[in-house]
N, C-alpha and C positions, 0 to 999 in steps of 0.2 A: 323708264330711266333715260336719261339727257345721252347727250355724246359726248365724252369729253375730250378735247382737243389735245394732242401731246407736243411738246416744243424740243428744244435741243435735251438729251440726254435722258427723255422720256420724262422731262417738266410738264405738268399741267399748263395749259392755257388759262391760269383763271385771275389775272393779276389785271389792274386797269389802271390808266393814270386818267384824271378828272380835271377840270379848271371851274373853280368858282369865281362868280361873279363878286366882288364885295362891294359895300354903299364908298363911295368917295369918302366918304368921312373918316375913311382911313388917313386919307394925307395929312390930316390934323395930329396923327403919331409921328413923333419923330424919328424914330426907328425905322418906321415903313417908308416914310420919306427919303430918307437917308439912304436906303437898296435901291431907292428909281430915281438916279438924279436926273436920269436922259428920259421921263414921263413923259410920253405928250397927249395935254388934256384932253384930247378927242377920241382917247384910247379908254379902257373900263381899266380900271383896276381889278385884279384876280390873285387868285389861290391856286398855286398848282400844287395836286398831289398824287398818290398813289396806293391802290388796298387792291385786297384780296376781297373785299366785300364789293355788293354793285356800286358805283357810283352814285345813287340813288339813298341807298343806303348808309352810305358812310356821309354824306353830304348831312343825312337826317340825323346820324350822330355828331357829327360838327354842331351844327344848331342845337342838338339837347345838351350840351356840353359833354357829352363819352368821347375820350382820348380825343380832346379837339385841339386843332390849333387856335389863339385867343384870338386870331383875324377870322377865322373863317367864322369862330363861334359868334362874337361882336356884329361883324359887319357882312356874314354869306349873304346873299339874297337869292342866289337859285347858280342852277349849273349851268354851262354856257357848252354842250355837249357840240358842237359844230366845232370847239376847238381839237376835240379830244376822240371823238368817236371812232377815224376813222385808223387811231393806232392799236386800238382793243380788239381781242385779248393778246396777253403777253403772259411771258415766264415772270417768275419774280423777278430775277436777275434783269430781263429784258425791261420791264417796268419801272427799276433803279433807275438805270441810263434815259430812259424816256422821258420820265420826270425829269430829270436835269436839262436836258437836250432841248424839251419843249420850253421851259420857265424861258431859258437862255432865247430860241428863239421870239417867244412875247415880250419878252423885254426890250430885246434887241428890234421890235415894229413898234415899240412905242405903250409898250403895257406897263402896267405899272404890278409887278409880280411879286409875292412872297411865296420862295418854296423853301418848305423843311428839309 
């Protein structure tokens, strides 16, 4: 049997925020255009989110369409874990904030972000 990590108020460790890579073809949405005005094209357009499943896994359900977002499902192309690895694991609670904190950071260097 694993270790499981325990966090504030004896939370499990088992929560992750992820960032997907998505195809450009995104910017062709007007919608997802309209959240990046400040994009700069040398940047990847991405997915930020957050589960209790591996990142790995929830990326795999993104793509089969189970509970997906329609950008990550359409346009994921793979994870881009060098953004995100070195905040995992976290509590739930911690992984709420994290998702947000991070999109905010990528967006703010020039990514072009959609987060739920």
């Amino acid at each position: 049997m694993g270790i499981v990590l325990q966090g504030e108020r004896g939370s499990k460790l088992h929560h992750s925020v992820y960032v997907i890579e998505l195809d450009n073809e995104v910017l062709l949405d007007k919608r997802f255009s309209a959240a990046n005005p400040d994009y700069c094209d040398q940047k990847s357009c991405v997915y930020v989110g957050m589960t209790g499943l591996s990142p790995e896994q929830r990326f795999k359900n993104h793509r089969e369409g189970n509970k997906s977002n329609k950008y990550a499902h359409r346009y994921g192309m793979r994870l881009l874990p060098e953004l995100y690895e070195i905040h995992n694991p976290m509590t739930y609670e911690q992984a709420q904030v994290k998702e947000r904190e991070l999109a905010e950071e990528l967006r703010s260097s020039g990514y072009a972000v959609w987060q739920a």
